[in-house]
N, C-alpha and C positions, 0 to 999 in steps of 0.2 A: 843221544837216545834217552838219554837219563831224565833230562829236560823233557822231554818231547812226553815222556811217560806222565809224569807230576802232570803238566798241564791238561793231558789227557784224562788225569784221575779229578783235578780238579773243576773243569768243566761239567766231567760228569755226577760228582756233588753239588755243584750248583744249578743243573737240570733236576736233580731227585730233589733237590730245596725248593725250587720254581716249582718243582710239577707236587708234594706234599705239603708247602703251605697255603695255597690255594683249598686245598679239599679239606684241611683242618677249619678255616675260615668257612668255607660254604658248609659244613657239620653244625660250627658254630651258632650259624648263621639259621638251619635248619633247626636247631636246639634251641634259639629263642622264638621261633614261629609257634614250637612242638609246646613249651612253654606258657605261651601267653596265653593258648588256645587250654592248655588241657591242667595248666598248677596254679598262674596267679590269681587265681580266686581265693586260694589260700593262703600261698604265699607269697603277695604283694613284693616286692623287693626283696625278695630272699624272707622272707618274716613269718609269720603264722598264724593263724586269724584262730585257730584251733588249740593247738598248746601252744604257747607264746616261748617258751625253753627250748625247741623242737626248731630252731630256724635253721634258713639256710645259709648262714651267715657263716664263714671259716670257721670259729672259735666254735662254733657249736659243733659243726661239721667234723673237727677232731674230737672236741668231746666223746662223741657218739660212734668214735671210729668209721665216719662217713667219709674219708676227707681223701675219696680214689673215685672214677668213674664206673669198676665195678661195683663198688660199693653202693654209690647213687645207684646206678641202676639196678641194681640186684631191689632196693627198694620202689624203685618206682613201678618195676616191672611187678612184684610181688606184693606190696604196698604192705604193712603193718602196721598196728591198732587201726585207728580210724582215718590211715590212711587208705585209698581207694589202691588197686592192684589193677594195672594199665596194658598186663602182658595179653589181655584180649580187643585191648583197643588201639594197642601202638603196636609197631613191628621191633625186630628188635634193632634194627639199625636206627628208628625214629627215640627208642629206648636208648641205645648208645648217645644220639646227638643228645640229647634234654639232658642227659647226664653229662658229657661235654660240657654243655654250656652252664648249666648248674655249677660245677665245679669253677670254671674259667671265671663268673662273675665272682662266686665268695671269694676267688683270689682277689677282684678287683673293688671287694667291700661295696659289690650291685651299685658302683659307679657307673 
């Protein structure tokens, strides 16, 4: 019985694995579409065409206590200084993805 339990629990951690890293991937995935269309003008690679200190590069990103997907999005959504404020042109789950994938690349140093 005891067996029978474990594989039963582990099964169903690897359906909730199967079924949430696909939907992290297509967020991903949706967060550099949301991206290419509506920030690299600015910020080429994570970089900044505008204030050059201001990147999105990890190291900056804690600098500036950016370095969470609330945080990204709390700015993209609300945008500040001469950043533009996107919460009337992105939803917020299009808001959640760009910040996703914002963050996921400065982990990957926008490899």
């Amino acid at each position: 019985m005891k067996k029978l339990l474990i594989g039963l629990l582990l099964t169903v951690a690897m359906l909730i694995g199967a079924i949430t890293q696909p939907a992290l991937a297509e967020e991903i995935g949706n967060g550099a579409r949301i991206f290419e269309v509506n920030c690299a003008g600015c910020h080429p690679k994570g970089g900044n065409i505008i204030r050059r200190g201001k990147t999105l590069k990890l190291g900056a990103l804690k600098k500036y206590k950016m370095d969470s997907i609330e945080a990204i999005a709390s700015i993209v959504a609300n945008g500040k200084n001469p950043m533009t404020a996107f919460k009337d042109r992105l939803t917020e789950k299009e808001i959640n993805e760009v910040a996703a994938y914002v963050l996921a690349q400065a982990e990957k140093d926008w490899k």
